[in-house]
N, C-alpha and C positions, 0 to 999 in steps of 0.2 A: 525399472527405476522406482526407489520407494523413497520419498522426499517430505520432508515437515515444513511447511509453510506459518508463521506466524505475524499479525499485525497489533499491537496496540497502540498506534500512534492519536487515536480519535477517540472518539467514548465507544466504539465497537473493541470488546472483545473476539480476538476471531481468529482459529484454528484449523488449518486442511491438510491433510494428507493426499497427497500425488501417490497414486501407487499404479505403474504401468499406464498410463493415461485414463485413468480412473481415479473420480476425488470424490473425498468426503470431508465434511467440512462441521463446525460448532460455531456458529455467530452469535455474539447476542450482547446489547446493548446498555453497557455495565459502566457509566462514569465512574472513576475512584475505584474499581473494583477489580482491576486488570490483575494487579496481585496477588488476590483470592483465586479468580477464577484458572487462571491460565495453564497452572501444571495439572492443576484436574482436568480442564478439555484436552489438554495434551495425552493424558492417562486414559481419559476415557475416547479418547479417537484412537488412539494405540490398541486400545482393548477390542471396540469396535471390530476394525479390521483384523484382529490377530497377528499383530505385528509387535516387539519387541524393540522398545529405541535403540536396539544397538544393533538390527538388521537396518536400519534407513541407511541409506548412503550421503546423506547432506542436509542440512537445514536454510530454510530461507526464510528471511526475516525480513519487513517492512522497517526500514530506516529514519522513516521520517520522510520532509519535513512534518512533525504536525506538534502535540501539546509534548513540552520537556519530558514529565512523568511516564505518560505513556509508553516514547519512544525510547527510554532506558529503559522499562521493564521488558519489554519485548526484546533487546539486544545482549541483557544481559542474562535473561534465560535461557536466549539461542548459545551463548556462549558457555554458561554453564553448562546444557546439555552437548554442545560440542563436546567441550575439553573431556565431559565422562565418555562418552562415545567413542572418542578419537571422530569427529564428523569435520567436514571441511561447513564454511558456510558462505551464503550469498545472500550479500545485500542487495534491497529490492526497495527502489523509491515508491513511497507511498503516494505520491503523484504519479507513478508511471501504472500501481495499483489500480488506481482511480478509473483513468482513461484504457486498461485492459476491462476493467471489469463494465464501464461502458458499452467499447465492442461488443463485449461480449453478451450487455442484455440489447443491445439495437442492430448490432452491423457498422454504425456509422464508423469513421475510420478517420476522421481528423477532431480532433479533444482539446479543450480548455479545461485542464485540472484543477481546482482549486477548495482552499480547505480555509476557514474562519483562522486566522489567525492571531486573534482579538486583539488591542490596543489600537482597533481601527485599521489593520492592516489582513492583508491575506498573503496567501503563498500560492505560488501559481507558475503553470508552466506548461506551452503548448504538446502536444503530441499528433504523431499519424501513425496509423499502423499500418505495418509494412507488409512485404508478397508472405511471411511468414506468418502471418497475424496475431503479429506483438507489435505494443505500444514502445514507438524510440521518438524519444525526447526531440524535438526538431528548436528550444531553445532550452537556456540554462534554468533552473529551479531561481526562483525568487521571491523576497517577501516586499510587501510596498504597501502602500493606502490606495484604497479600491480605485480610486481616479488614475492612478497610475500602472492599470491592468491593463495591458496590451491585448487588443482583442485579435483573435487570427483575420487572416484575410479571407476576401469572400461571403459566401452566405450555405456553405456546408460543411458548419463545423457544431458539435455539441459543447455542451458542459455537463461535466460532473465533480459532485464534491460541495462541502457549504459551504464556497467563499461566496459564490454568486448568490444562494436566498439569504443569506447574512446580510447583503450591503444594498442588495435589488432597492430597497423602497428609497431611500438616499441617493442610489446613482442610478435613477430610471431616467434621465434624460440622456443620460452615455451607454448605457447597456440595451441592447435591446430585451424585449422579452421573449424568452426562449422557451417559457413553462416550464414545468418539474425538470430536474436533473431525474434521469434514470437511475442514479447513484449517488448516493450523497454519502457514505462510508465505506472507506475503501474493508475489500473481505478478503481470506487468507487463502479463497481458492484462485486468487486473480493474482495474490505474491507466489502463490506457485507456479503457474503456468510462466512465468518471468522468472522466475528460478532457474525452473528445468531450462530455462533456453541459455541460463547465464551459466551455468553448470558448463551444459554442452562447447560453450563458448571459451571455456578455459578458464571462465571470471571466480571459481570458488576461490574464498579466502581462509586463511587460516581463524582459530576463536581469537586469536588475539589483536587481531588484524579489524576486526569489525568495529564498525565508528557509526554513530547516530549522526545525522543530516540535520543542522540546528537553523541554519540560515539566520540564525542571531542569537545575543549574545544571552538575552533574559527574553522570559515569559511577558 
């Protein structure tokens, strides 16, 4: 399986190729600059590996939710290089990015996604990860004002993502303090491992089929 992974829904820039369960990945931290950067890590992880974009067999792409901008540049690249490719693609929530990429620097296995959504509000959405170990959403994606973040139940669960150091100093009497998130920008090797399982699952879509994750209406 040789698969392109891409996220710019956040100020991370961030590109990974899946290739037989082996990734490689170009992260790096570019507000405003997703544009620039992107078909070049694209070119240069292609070159990397020795792989040719028209041997991959699909592309997966982080959907959102996060900043407007970002999440169209990353959907309509994927799609571009679909439709030259002939490639199917898979949409990959950039929340569900979040809490794989969590697992995947801790183990822990139940997540509070969340991502700054400015206007005083974030986006957020529980997860667990399952006997396969991938992140499935256990509620709906949503955007609110931080007082209105449903915290999971219990006391073994993480956070990752900036909704929580965004809003911590204002809502420290409802939030507990959890220290550093492990992760605070989702990366394009955690949309691929979510890929390939959506892949497998029957979830590829056609290029024209792919739609960004806005959860409202304006920035």
């Amino acid at each position: 399986m040789k698969l392109l992974a891409l996220d710019t829904a956040t100020d991370a820039c961030s590109v990974a190729l899946y290739c037989d369960g082996a990734v490689i990945q170009r992260h790096e931290l570019a507000p405003q600059r997703h544009t620039l950067l992107l078909l070049p890590m694209v070119r240069a992880l292609c070159a990397e590996a020795g792989i040719a974009p028209g041997a991959l067999e699909a592309i997966a792409v982080g959907i959102g939710p996060g900043a407007f901008t970002g999440v169209r540049v990353a959907t309509a690249v994927a799609q571009g290089l679909a439709h030259a490719h002939d490639l199917p693609v898979l949409p990959v929530s950039t929340l569900a990015a979040l809490a794989q990429g969590g697992f995947r620097l801790t183990g822990a296995r139940q997540w509070l996604a969340t991502l700054d959504a400015r206007r005083q509000e974030i986006y957020w959405a529980h997860y667990t990860i399952d006997a396969q170990a991938l992140a499935v959403a256990t509620t709906a994606e949503q955007v609110s004002p931080p007082a209105r973040v449903a915290l999971p139940a219990g006391d073994d669960w993480r956070m990752a993502g900036t909704g929580w150091p965004a809003y911590q100093p204002q809502m420290s009497g409802l939030w507990p303090d959890l220290g550093a998130p492990p992760l605070l920008l989702p990366e394009a090797q955690d949309v691929a491992v979510l890929g390939v399982a959506l892949l497998a699952a029957g979830g590829a879509l056609r290029a024209e089929q792919l739609a960004p994750t806005y959860l409202r209406a304006a920035v």
